[in-house]
C-alpha positions as a printed NumPy array, in Angstrom:
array([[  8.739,  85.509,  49.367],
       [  8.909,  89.416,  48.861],
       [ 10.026,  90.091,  52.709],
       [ 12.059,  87.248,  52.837],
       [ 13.58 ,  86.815,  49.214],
       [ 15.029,  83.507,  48.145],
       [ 16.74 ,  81.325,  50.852],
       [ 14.642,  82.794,  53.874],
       [ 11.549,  82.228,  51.582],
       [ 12.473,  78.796,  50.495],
       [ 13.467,  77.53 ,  53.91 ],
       [ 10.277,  79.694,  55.473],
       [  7.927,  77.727,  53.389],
       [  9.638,  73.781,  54.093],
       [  9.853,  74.551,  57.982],
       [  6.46 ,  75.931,  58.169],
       [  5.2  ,  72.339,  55.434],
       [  7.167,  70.272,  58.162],
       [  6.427,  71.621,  61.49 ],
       [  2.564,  71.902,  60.261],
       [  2.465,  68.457,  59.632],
       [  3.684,  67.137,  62.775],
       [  1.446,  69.389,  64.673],
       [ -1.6  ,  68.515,  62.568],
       [ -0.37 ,  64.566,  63.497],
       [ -0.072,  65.031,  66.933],
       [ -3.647,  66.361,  66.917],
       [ -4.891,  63.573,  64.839],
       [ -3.646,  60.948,  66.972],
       [ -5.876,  62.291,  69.636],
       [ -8.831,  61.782,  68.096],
       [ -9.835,  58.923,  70.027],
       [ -8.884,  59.709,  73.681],
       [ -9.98 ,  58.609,  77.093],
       [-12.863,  56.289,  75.349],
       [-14.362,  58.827,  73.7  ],
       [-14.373,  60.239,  69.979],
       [-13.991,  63.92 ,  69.606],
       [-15.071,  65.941,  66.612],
       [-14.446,  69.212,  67.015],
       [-11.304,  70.964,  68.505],
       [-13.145,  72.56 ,  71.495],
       [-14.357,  69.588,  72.894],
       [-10.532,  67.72 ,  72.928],
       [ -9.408,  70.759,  74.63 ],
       [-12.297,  70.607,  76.784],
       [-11.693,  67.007,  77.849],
       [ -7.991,  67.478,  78.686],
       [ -8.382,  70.458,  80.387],
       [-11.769,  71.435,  81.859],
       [-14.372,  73.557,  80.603],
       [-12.388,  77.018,  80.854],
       [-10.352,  75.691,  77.723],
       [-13.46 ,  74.548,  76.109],
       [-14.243,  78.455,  75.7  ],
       [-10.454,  79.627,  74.745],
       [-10.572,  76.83 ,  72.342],
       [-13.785,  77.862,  70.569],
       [-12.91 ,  81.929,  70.574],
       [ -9.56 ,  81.259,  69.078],
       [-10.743,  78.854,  66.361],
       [-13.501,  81.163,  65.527],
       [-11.146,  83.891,  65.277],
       [ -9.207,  81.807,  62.973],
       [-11.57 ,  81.11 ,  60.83 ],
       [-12.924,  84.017,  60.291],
       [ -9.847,  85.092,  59.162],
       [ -9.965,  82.717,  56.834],
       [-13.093,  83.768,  55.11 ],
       [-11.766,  87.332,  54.909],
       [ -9.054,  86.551,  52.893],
       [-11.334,  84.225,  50.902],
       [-13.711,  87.636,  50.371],
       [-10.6  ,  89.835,  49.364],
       [ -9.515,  86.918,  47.021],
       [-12.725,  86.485,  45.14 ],
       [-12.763,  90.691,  44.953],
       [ -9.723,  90.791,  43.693],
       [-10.124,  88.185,  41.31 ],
       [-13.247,  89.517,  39.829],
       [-11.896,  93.314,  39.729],
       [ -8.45 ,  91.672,  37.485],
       [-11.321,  89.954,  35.372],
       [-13.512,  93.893,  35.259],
       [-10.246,  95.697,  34.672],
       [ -9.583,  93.594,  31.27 ],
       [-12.737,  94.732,  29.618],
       [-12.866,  98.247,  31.206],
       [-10.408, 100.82 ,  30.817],
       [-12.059, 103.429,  33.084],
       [-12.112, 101.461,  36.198],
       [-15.319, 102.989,  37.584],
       [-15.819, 100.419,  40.126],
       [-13.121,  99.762,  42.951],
       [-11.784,  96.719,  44.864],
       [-14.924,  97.416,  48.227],
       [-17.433,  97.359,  45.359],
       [-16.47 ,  94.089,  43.789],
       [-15.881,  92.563,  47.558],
       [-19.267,  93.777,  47.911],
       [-20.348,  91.698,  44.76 ],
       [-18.538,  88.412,  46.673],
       [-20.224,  89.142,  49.855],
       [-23.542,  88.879,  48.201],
       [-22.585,  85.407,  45.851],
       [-21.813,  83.939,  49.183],
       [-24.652,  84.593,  50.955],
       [-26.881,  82.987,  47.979],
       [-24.277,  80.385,  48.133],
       [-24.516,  79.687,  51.827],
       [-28.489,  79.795,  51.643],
       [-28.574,  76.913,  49.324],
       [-26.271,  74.485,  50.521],
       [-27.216,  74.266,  54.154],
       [-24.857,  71.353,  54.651],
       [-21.139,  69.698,  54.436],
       [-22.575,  67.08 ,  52.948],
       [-24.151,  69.084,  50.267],
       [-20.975,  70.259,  48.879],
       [-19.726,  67.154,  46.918],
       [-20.306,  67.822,  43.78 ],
       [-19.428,  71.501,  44.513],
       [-15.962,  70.159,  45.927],
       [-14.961,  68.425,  42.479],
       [-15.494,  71.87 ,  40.854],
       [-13.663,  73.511,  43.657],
       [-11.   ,  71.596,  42.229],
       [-11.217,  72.215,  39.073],
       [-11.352,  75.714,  39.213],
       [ -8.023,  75.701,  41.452],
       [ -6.267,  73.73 ,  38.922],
       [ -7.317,  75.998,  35.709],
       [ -6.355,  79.21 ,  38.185],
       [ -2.727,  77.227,  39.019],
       [ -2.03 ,  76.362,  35.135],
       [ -2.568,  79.254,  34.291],
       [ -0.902,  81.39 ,  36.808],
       [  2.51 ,  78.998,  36.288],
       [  1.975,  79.466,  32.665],
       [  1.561,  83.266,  32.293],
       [  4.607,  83.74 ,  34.499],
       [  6.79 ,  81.084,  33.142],
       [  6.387,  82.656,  30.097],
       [  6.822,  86.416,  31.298],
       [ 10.148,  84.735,  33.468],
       [ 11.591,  83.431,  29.929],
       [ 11.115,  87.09 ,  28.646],
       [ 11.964,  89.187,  31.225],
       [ 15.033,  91.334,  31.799],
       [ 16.527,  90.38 ,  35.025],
       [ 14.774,  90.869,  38.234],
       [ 15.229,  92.393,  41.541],
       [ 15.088,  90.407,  43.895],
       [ 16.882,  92.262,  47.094],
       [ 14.613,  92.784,  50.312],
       [ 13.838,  96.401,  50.612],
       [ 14.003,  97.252,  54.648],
       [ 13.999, 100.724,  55.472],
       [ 15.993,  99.643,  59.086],
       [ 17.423,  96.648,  61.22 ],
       [ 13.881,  96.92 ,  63.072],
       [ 11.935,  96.789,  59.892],
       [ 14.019,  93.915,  58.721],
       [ 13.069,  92.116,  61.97 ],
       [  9.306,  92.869,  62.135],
       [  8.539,  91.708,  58.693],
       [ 10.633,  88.679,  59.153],
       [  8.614,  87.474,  62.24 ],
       [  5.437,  88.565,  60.223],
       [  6.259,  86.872,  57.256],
       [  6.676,  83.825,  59.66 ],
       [  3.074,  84.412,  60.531],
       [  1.848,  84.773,  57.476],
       [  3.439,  81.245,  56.488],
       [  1.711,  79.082,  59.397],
       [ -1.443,  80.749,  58.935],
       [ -1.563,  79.407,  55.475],
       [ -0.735,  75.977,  55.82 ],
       [ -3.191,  75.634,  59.063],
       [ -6.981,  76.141,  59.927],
       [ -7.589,  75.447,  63.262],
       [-10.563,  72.806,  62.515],
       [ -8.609,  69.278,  62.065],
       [-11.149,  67.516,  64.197],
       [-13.795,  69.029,  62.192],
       [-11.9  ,  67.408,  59.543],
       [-11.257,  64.36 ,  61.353],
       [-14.826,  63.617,  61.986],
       [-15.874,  63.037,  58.239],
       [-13.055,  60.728,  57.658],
       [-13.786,  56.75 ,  57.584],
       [-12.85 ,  54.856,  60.081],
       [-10.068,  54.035,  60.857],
       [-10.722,  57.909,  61.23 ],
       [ -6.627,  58.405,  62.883],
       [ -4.929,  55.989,  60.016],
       [ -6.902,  57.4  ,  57.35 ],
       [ -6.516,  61.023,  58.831],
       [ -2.801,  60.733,  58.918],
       [ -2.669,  59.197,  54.969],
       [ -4.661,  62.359,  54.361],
       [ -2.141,  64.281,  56.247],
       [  0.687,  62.524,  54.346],
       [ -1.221,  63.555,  51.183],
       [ -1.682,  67.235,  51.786],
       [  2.009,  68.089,  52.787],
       [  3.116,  66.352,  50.122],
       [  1.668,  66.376,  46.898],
       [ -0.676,  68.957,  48.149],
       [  1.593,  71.357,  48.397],
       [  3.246,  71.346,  45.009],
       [  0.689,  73.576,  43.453],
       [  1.104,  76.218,  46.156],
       [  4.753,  76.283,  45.853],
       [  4.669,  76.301,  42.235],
       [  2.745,  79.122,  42.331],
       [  4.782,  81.236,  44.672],
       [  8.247,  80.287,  43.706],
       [  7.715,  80.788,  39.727],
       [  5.598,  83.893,  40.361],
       [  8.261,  85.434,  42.605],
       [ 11.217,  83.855,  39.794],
       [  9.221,  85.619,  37.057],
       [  8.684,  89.138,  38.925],
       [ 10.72 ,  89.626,  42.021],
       [ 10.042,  91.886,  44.531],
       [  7.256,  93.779,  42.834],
       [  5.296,  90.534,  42.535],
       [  1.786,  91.358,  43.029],
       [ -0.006,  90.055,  46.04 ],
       [ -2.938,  88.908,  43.376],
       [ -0.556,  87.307,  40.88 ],
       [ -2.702,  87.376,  37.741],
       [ -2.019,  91.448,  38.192],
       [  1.463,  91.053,  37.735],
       [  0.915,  88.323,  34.566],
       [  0.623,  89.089,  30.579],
       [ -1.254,  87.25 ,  28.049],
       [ -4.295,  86.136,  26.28 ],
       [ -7.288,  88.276,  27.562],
       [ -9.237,  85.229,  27.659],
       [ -6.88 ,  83.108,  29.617],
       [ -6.281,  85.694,  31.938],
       [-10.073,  86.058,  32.001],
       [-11.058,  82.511,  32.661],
       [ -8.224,  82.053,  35.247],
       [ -9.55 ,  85.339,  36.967],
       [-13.223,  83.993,  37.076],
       [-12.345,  80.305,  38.486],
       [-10.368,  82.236,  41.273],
       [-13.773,  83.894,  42.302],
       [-16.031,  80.804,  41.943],
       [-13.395,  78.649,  43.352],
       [-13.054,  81.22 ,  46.874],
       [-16.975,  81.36 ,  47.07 ],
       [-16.612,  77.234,  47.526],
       [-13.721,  77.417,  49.844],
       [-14.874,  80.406,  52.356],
       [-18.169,  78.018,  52.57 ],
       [-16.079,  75.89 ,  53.812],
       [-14.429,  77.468,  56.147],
       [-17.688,  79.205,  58.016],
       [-19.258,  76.185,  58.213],
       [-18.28 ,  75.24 ,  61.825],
       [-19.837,  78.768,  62.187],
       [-23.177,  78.068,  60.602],
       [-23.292,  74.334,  62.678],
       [-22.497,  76.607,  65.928],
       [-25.536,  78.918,  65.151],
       [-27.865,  75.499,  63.841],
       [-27.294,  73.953,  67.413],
       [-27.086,  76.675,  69.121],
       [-30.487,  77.795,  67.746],
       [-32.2  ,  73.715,  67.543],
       [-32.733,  74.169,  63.855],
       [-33.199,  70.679,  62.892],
       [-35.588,  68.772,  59.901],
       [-35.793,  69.759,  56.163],
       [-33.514,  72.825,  54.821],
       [-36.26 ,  73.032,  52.867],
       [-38.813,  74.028,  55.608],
       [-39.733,  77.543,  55.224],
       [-38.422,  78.179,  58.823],
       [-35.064,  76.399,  57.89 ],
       [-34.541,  78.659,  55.076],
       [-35.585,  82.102,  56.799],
       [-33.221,  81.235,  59.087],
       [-30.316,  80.479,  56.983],
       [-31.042,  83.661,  55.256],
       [-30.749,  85.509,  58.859],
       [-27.885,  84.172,  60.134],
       [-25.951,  83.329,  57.91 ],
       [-26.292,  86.474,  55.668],
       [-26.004,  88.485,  58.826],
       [-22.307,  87.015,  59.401],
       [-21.189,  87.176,  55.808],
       [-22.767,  90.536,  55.507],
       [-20.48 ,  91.674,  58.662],
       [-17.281,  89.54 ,  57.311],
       [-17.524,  91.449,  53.799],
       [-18.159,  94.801,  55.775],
       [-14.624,  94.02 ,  57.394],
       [-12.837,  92.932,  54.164],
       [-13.796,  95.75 ,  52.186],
       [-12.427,  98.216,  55.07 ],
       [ -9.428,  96.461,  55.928],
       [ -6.718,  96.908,  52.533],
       [ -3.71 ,  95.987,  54.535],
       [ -5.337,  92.096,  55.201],
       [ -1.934,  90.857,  55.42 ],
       [ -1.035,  92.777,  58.803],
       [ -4.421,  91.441,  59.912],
       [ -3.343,  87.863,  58.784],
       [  0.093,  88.476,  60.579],
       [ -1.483,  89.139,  64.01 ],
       [ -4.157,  86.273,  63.506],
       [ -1.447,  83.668,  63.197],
       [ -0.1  ,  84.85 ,  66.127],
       [ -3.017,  84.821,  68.503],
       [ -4.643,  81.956,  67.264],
       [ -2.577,  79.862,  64.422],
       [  0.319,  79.593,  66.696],
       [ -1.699,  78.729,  70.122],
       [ -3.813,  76.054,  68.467],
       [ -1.328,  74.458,  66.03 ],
       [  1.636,  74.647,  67.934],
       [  1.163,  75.497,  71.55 ],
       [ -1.7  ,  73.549,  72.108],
       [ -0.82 ,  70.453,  70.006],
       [  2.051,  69.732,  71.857],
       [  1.273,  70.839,  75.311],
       [ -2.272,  68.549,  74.618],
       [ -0.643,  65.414,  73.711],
       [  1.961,  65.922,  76.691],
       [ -1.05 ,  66.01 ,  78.793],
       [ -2.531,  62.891,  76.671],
       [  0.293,  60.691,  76.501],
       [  2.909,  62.024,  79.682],
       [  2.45 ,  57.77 ,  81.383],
       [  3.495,  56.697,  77.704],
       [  6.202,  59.196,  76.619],
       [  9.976,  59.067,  77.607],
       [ 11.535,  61.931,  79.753],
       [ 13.347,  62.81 ,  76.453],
       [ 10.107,  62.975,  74.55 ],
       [  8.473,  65.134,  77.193],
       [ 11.318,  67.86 ,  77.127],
       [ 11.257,  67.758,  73.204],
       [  7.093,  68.609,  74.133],
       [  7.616,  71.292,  76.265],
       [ 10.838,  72.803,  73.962],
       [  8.35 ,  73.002,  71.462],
       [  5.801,  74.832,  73.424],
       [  8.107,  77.245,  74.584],
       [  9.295,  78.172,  71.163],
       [  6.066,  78.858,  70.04 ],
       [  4.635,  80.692,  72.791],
       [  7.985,  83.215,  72.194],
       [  7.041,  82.891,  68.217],
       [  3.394,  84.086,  68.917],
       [  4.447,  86.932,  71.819],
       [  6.666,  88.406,  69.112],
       [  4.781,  88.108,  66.156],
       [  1.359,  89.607,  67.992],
       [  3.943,  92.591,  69.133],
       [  5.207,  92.472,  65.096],
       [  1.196,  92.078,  63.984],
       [  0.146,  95.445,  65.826],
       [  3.284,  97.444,  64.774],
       [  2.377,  96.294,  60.914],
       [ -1.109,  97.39 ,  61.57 ],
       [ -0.414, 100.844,  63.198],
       [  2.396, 101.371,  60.263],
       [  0.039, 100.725,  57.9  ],
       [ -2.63 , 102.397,  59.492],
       [ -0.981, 105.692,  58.377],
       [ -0.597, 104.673,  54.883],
       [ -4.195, 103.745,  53.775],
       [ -7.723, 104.64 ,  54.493],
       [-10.646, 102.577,  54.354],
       [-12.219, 101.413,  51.951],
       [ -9.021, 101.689,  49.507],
       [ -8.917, 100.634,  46.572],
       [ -5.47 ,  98.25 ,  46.274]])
């Protein structure tokens, strides 16, 4: 919302619900294809394309994802130094240590629930502690809205060129939040019928599943404007406690999510590795400890270097959000469904595919501008 203030933020965020539901459809609907039943992402591209896509497929998700658990690192250390910072006035200990502290809760995390299937309970408190963190957040800046003076809310762009790059990074930054790059994953734990149910789920998400996210980012950005923190709870007054107990459900709640979201890592490095049996087995569990630990241990390395994450995010959704959601999507069920679609449909296919293959060309040019900008500004290991 900052970059893009009201209208461009508003319209940003329906295009980007919209157009990430139909390309999250038109993946779905292609999980049952040429008689066979594919589960992860790689192997769909793999099928329609050969085994060179297999690879691209796997390196781009990957990418993706581990994106993904960045942020979820430099959430839960932010979180937990806005919960520090309300008891300590001195502020000894700075944003790397407290990513640091994340890192380490994950690893323990990831050690002891060596499956999906193990998180079920751990997903009904994942939800709870999003919906105490959303309350609250609306709350507090409902409340600091009502008693504000007014706001500023004009775009600050130092040039026509800045106004451009930030706008196609913003744009970005919007699809890589509403996408993941794992659907099939996804898919694959859904009852059958997996593409009915899938699509209900799909239905779901963008729908009511949204609301708390834009209730979140349109009443934080009402209540503060453009100097809206990127955490919002920094911008937020109230209650210590409240702010405390919102502050320490955001860090539990990202430890749950980013194990989510490395998991197709961890099942890569089971296979790849034939770790099979009890996750109890003392070999089991020395190797979780190895592998796993070793990649969290290099993802919070990289999160607690990198302060400017959103430039990183920027140039992530271009090389990877936009190829797999968008570019892929369409140009996959073209190649799918081309004997079943009308010559209308298939130019509507390959319009779409165009765009975004423009969309990601400019925003990976707009991602490494942001990041050499930036570059400039901060150091490692900041403390933001």
């Amino acid at each position: 919302m900052v970059p893009l203030g009201w209208v461009g933020g508003v319209v940003g965020l329906l295009l980007a619900t919209a157009i990430s539901l139909y390309a999250n459809m038109l993946v779905a609907k292609l999980h049952e294809f040429d008689g066979k039943r594919h589960i992860r992402y790689r192997d769909l591209a793999g099928q329609i394309y050969g085994r060179e896509a297999y690879y691209i497929t796997w390196a781009l998700q990957y990418v993706n994802l581990f994106m993904i658990n960045i942020g979820y690192l430099i959430l839960g250390g932010s979180a937990l130094k806005a919960f520090y910072v309300l008891f300590n006035e001195e502020h000894t200990l700075k944003l790397p240590h407290f990513i640091a502290i994340e890192g380490v809760v994950c690893i323990l995390f990831a050690i002891s629930t060596p499956h999906l299937s193990s998180l079920r309970i751990w997903l009904g408190c994942s939800t709870v502690l999003s919906l105490i963190y959303i309350i609250v957040a609306c709350v507090l800046a409902t409340k600091d809205g009502l008693n504000a003076p007014p706001r500023d809310y004009t775009i600050h762009w130092t040039s026509t060129t800045s106004r451009i790059f930030s706008t196609i990074g913003a744009s970005a930054n919007l699809v890589f939040a509403f996408n993941t790059g794992m659907l099939p994953e996804i898919q694959a734990t859904v009852r059958q019928p997996a593409v009915k149910n899938m699509l209900k789920a799909l239905y779901f998400q963008f729908s009511v599943g949204v609301v708390p996210m834009y209730a979140v980012t349109f009443i934080g950005y009402w209540a503060y404007g453009s100097s809206t923190a990127t955490y919002l709870l920094n911008s937020a007054t109230g209650p210590l406690w409240v702010k405390a107990s919102a502050n320490i459900s955001a860090f539990l709640q990202s430890v749950i999510a980013l194990h989510i979201f490395a998991s197709p890592a961890y099942e890569y490095l089971d296979t790849k590795f034939g770790i099979t049996g009890s996750a109890l087995k003392l070999q089991n569990i020395a190797f979780r400890i190895l592998a796993r630990g070793s990649y969290l241990t290099i993802s919070t390395l990289v999160s607690a270097m990198l302060p400017f994450l959103g430039d990183f995010e920027s140039l992530t959704g271009a090389l990877s959000t936009f190829p797999l959601t968008f570019i892929l999507a369409n140009h996959m069920f073209l190649m799918a469904k081309k004997n079943k679609l009308s010559s209308l449909q298939q130019s509507w296919h390959w319009l779409n595919v165009g765009f975004f293959a423009l969309m990601s060309v400019a925003a990976t040019v707009t991602g490494i501008r942001l990041i050499i900008v930036d570059s400039k500004e901060y150091h490692i290991f900041a403390d933001v």
